[in-house]
C-alpha positions as CSV (number, residue, x, y, z in Angstrom):
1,X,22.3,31.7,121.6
2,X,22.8,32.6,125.3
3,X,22.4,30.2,127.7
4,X,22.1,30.7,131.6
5,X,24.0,28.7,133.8
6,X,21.8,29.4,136.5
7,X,18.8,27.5,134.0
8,X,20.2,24.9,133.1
9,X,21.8,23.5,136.9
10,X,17.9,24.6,137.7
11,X,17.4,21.7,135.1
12,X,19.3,19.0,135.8
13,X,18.2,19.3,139.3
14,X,14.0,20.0,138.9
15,X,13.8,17.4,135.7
16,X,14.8,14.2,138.1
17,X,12.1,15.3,140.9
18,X,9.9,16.4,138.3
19,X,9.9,13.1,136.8
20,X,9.9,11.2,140.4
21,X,6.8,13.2,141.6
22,X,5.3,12.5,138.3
23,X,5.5,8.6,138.9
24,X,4.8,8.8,142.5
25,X,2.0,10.9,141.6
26,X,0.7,7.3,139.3
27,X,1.7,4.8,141.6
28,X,-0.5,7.0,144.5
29,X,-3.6,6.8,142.2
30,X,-3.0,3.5,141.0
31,X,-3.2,2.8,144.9
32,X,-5.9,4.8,145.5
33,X,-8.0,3.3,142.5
34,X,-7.1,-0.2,144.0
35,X,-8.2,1.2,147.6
36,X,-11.2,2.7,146.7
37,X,-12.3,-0.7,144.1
38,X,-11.6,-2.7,147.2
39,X,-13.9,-1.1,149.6
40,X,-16.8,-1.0,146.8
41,X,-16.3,-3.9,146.1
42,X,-16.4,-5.4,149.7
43,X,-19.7,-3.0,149.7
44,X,-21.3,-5.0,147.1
45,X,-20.3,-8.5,148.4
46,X,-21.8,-7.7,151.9
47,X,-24.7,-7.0,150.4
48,X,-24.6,-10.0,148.3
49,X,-24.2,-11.9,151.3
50,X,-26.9,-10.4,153.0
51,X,-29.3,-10.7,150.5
52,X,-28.5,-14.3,149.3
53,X,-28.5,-15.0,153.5
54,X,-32.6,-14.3,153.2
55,X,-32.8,-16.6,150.4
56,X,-35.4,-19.3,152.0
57,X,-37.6,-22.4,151.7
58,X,-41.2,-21.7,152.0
59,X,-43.7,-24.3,151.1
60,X,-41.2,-25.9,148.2
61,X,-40.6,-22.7,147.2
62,X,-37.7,-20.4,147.2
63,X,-38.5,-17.1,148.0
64,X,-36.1,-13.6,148.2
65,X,-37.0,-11.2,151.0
66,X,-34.9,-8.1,150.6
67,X,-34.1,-6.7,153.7
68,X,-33.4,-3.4,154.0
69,X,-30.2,-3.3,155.7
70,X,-28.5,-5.1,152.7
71,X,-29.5,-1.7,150.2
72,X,-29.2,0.9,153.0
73,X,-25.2,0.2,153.6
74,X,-24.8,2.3,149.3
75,X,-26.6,5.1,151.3
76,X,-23.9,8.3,150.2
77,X,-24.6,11.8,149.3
78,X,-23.9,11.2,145.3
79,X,-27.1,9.5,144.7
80,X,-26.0,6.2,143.8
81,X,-28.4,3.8,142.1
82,X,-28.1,0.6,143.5
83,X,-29.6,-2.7,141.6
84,X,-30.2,-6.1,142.5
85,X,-31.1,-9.3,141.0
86,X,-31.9,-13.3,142.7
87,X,-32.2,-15.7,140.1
88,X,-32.8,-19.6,140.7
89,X,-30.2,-21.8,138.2
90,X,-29.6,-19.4,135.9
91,X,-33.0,-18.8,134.2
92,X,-35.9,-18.0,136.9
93,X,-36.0,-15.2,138.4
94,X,-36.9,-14.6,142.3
95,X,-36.8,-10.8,142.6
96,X,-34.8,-7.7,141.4
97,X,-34.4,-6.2,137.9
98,X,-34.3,-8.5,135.2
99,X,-31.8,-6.4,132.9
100,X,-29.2,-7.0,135.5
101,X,-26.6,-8.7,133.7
102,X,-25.1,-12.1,134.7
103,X,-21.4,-12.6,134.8
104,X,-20.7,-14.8,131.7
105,X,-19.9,-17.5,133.8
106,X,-20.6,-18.7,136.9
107,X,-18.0,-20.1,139.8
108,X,-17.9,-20.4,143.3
109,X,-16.4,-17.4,144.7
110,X,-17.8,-14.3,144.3
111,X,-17.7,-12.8,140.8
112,X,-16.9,-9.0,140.4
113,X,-17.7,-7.2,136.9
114,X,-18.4,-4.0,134.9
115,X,-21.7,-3.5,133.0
116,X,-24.2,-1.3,131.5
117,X,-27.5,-0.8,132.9
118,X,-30.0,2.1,131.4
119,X,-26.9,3.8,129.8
120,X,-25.2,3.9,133.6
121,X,-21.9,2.3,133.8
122,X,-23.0,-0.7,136.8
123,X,-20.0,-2.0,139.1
124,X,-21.3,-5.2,140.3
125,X,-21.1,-9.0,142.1
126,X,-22.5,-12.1,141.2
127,X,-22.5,-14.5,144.9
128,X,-23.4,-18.2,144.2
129,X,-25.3,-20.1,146.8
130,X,-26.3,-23.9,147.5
131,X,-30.1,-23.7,149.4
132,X,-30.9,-27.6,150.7
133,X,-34.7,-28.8,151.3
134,X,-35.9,-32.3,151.6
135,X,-32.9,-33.5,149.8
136,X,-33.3,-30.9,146.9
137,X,-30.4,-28.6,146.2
138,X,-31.1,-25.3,143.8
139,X,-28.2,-22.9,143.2
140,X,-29.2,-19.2,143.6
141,X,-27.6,-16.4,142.0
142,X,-27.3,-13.0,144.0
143,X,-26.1,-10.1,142.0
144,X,-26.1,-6.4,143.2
145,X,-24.6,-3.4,141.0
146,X,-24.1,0.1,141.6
147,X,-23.6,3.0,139.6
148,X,-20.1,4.4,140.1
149,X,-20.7,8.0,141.4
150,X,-19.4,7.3,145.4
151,X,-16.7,5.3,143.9
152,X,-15.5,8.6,141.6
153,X,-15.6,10.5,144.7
154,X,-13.8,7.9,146.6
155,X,-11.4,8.2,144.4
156,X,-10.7,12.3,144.3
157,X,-10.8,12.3,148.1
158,X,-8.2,9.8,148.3
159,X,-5.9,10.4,145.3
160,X,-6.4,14.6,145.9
161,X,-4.8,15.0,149.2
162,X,-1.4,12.8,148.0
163,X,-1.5,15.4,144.6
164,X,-1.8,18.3,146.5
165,X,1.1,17.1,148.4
166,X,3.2,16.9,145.4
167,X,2.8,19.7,144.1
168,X,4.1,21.5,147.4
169,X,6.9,19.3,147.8
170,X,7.9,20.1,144.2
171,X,7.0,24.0,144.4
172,X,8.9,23.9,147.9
173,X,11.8,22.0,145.8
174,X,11.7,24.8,143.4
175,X,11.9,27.8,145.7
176,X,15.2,25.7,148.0
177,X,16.5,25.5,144.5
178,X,16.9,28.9,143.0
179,X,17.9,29.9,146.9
180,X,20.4,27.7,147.0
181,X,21.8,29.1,143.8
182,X,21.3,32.6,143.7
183,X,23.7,32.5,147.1
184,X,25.7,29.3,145.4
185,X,26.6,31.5,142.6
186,X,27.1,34.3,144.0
187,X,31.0,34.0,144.0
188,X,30.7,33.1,140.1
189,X,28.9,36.3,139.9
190,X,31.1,38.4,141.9
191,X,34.2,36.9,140.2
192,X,32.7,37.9,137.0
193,X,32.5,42.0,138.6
194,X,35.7,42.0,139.7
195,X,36.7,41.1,136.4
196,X,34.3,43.2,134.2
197,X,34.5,46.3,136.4
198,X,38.5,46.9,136.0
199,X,39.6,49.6,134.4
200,X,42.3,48.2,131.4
201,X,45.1,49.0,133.4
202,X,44.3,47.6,136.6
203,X,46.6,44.9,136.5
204,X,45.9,43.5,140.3
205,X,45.2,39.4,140.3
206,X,41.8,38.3,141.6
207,X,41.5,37.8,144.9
208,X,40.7,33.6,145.2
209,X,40.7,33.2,149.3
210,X,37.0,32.5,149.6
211,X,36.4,31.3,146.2
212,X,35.0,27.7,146.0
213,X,37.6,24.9,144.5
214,X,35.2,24.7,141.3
215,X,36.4,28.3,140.4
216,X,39.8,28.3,141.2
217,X,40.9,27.3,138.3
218,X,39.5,29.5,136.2
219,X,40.4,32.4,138.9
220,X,43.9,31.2,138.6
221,X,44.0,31.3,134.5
222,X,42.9,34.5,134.5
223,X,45.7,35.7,137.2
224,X,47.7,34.3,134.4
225,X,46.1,36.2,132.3
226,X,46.9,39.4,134.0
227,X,50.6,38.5,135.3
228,X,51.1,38.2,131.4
229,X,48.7,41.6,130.7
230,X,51.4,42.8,133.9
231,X,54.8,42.0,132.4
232,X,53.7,43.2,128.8
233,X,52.4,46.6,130.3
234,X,56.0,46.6,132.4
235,X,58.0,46.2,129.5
236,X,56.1,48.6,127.6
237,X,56.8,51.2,129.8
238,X,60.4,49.9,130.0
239,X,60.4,50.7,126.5
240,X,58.7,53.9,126.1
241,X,61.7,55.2,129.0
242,X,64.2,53.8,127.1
243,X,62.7,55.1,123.6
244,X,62.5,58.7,125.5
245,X,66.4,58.6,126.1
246,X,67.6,57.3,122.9
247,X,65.2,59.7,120.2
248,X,65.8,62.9,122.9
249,X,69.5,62.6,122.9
250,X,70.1,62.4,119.3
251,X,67.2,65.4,118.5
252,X,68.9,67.4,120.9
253,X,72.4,66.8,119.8
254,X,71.4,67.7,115.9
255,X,69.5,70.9,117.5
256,X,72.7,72.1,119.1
257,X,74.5,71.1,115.7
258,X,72.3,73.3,113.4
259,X,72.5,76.5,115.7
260,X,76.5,76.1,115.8
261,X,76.8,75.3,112.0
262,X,74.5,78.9,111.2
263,X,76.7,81.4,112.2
264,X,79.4,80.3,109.2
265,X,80.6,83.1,107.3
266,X,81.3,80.9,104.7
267,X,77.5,79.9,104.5
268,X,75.4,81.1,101.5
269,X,72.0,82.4,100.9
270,X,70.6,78.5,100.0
271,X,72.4,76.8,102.8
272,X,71.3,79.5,105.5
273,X,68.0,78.7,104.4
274,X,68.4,74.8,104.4
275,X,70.0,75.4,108.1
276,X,67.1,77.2,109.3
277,X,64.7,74.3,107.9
278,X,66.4,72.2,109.3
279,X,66.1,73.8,112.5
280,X,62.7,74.3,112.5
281,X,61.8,70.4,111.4
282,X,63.9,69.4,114.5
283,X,62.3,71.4,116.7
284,X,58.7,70.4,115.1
285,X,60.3,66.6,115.9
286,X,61.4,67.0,119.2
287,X,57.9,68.6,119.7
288,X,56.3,66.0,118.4
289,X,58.4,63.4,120.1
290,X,57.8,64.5,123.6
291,X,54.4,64.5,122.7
292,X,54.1,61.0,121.4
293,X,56.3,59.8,124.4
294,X,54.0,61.2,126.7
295,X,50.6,60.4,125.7
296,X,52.6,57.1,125.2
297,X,53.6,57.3,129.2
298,X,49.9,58.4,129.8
299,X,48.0,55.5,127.8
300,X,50.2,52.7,129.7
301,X,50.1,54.6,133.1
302,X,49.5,51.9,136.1
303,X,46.2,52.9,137.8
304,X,46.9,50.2,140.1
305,X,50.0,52.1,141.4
306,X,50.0,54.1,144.8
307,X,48.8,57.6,143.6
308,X,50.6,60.9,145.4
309,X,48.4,63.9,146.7
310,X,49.0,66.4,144.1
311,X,47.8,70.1,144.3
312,X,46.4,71.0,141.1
313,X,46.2,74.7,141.7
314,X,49.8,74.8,141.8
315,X,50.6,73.0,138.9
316,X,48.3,75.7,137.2
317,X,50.5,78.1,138.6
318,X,53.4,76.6,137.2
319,X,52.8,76.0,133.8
320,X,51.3,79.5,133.4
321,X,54.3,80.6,134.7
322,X,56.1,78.5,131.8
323,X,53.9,79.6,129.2
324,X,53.6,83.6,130.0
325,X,56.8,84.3,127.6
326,X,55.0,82.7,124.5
327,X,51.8,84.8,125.6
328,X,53.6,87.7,125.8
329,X,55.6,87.0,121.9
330,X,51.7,86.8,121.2
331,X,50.4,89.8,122.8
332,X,47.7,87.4,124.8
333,X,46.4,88.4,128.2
334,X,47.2,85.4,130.1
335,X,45.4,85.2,133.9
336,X,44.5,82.9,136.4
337,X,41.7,82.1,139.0
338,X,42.7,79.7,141.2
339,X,41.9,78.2,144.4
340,X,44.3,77.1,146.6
341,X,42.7,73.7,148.3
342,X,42.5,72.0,144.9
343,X,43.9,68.1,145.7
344,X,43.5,65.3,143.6
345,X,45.5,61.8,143.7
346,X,47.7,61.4,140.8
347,X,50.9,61.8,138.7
348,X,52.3,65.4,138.8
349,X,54.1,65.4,135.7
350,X,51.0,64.1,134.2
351,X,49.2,66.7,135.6
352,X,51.8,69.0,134.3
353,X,51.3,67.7,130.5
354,X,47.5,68.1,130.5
355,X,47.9,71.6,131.6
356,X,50.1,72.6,129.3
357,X,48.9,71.3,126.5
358,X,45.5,72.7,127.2
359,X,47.3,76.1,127.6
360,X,49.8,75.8,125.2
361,X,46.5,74.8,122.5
362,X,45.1,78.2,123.7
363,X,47.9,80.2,123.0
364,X,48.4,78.9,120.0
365,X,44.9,79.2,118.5
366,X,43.9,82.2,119.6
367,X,44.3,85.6,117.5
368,X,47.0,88.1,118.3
369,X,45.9,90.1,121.6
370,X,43.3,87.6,122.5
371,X,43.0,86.5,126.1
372,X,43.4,83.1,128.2
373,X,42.7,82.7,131.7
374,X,43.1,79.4,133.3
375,X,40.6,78.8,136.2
376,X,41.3,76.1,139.1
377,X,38.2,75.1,141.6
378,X,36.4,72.9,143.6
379,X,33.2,71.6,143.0
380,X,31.3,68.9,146.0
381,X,33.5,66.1,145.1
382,X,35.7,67.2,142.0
383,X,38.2,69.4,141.3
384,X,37.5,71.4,138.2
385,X,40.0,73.0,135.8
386,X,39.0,75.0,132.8
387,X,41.2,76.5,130.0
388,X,38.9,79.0,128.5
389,X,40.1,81.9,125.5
390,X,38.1,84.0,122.8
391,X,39.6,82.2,120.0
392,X,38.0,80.7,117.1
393,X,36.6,78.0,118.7
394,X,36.1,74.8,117.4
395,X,33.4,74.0,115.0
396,X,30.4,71.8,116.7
397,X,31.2,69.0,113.7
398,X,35.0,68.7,114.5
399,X,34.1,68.4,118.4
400,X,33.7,64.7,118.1
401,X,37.0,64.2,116.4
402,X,39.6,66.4,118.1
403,X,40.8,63.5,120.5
404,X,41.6,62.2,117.6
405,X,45.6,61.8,117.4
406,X,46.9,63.4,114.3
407,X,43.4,65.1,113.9
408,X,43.6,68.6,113.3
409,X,40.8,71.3,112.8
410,X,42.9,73.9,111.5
411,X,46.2,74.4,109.8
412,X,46.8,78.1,110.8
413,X,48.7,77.2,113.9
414,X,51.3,75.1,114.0
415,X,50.9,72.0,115.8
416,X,51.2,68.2,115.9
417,X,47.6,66.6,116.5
418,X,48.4,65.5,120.1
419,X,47.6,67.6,122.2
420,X,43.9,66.7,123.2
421,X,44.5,63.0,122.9
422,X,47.3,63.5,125.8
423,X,44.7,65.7,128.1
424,X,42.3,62.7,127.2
425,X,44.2,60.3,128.8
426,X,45.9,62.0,131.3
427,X,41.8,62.8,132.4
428,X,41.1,59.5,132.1
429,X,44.0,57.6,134.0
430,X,43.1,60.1,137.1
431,X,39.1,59.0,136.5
432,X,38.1,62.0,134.9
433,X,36.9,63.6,132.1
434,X,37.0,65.9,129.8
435,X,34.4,68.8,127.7
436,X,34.5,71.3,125.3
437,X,32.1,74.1,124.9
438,X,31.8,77.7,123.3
439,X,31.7,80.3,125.3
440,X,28.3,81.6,126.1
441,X,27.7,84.8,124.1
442,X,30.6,85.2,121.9
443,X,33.3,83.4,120.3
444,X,36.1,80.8,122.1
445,X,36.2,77.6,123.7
446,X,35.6,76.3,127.1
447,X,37.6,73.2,128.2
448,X,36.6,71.6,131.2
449,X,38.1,69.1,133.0
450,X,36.6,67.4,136.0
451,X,38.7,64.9,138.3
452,X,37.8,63.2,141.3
453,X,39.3,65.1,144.7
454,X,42.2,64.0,147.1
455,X,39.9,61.8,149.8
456,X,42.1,61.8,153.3
């Protein structure tokens, strides 16, 4: 399972304000709930107070005027319906609606409670006052209610604003956040291009200047990483020159031994024979030596090494030049097309190999009195060089597999298997690449191969 660094630092940093705005966001409506309770409920007592104020004596009687200021102060768009009731004691009532619930006990402040009233959920106050006449004292009970629609509303309009507000804060929180580390971990992710977008060879360490001190270390193990990549590729190459001198000399030596040991006049029939196998399996060595030592050399080539300005047209020239004797044992028509500003940066001798071998492949494989021409162009920004002959050609199945090493599609010629693999690499270690394709309209092969030009 995958998981995004990016996600989860976007985690540990959200979840925290996340939960903060989320208790902030309670503790603002518990204060607005306590805001908006206290001003309804100061409503209510006000009018308790004015009611209960009106409360009088009139002939040994108390009597309840209700004025009209004391109902007119619930006046509010929602509708409100506001109730009222005067009792005397706690049994006879003065005025107001009798269903109006009494607190369930009385005291000498004001009494605030919740209640039903014709299914409506009634907010109300019970205010408690001593009226004097003669010497008589009666307790009368003021309660007014109200149904809870303006206190709802209240409520919203306070509580709304301060949620609104959260919700930016945390949206502008989010948006600072993924800003701050899409350009935060922007080093992370070109550290991680430099490293992906190396070829295998590039055995340079990463650059750690304006790295942050988080990601030096693990700029600095990889740098280990490639010095040991480095010395390994060094002492390959070490080996593969030192491999060249010591299978070479000996080859060459036994070579030289065979041709002086054939002219023996005391040599018969069988050992002339076994002389001349032997020759030929030392030349088919050495042949395949050289080639195994170079498309070793090209494989562990360094492309991180200053490249020299090579003219490919010339190098065409030269191993035609090489190759025109074994044309000639073949009658093949050998030619050229070649144009003269064809630069690349690269290895010469490497050059040299890829050349010969596609050449050399052409020769071989191509009937007696065939032809081969070896073309040498420009094209925008590469230089193109194709080996083309009227050969056989090569099957469309064994395409795929003649970069193979050791793969061979026919044994009619002789030959060791390398020969494409080496142009393969070669092509690849100068950033090319390579093609094969018939020739259009009659038999052969077409091999094209494309490398980027010599920018001054």
């Amino acid at each position: 399972m995958m998981r995004s660094l990016r996600a989860r630092l976007l985690a540990w940093l959200l979840v925290p304000v996340a939960a903060f705005m989320f208790v902030t966001g309670l503790m603002s409506y518990d204060a607005a709930r306590e805001t908006a309770s206290l001003l309804q409920d100061n409503a209510l007592f006000a009018s308790a107070r004015i009611i209960g104020e009106d409360v009088n004596w009139e002939e040994g009687e108390l009597i309840a005027r209700i004025p009209p200021a004391a109902l007119e102060m619930f006046e509010s768009p929602y509708q409100d319906q506001v109730f009222y009731r005067v009792v005397k004691g706690r049994a006879r009532l003065l005025g107001g609606n009798p269903d109006l619930a009494l607190p369930a006990h009385a005291s000498q402040g004001p009494v605030f409670y919740d209640t039903m009233l014709d299914g409506h959920r009634v907010r109300a106050v019970a205010y408690e006052r001593e009226l004097y006449d003669s010497g008589a004292t009666e307790p009368v009970t003021v309660v007014v209610g109200k149904t809870q629609a303006s206190y709802r509303a209240m409520l919203e309009n306070l509580w709304r604003p301060q949620l609104l507000r959260e919700g930016f804060m945390l949206a502008l929180v989010i948006a600072f956040v993924l800003l701050g580390l899409t350009f935060e971990l922007r080093p992370l992710v070109k550290l991680k291009d430099d490293v992906a977008d190396r070829d295998a060879l590039q055995l340079q360490p990463v650059n750690i200047e304006r790295l942050p001190s988080e990601l030096r270390p693990v700029a600095d193990a990889i740098n280990q990483c490639i010095a040991r990549l480095k010395l390994h590729a060094t002492t390959q190459r070490k080996f593969i020159a030192d491999a060249a001198h010591q299978l070479r000399t000996p080859l060459a030596l036994l070579g030289t031994q065979v041709q002086c040991a054939r002219p023996c006049g005391r040599c018969g029939p069988l050992l002339t024979d076994a002389l001349a196998g032997i020759r030929r399996s030392t030349a088919k060595m050495t042949g395949m030596t050289n080639q195994l030592l170079m498309l070793a050399q090209a494989e562990s080539s360094p492309r991180d090494s200053t490249p020299a300005k090579v003219d490919v047209a010339a190098v065409v020239s030269c191993v035609l030049e090489d190759l025109v004797d074994a044309a000639q044992r073949r009658g093949i028509d050998i030619g050229a097309e070649l144009d003269g500003e064809a630069y690349i940066a690269g290895s010469s001798m490497l050059l040299t190999a890829l050349v010969s071998n596609l050449v050399d492949n052409a020769i071989r494989y191509t009937q007696k009195g065939g032809r081969v021409t070896a073309t040498c162009r420009t094209e925008g920004g590469e230089v193109v060089v194709q080996v083309i002959d009227n050969g056989p050609g090569i099957p469309a199945e064994a395409r795929a597999h003649v970069f193979e090493r050791f793969y061979r599609g026919t044994t009619d010629a002789e030959g060791t298997g390398l020969g494409l693999s080496i142009v393969r690499e070669v092509a690849h270690s100068h950033g090319g690449t390579v093609e094969l394709e018939p020739v259009a309209g009659r038999t052969g092969l077409v091999v094209t191969v494309r490398v980027p030009k010599w920018r001054d």
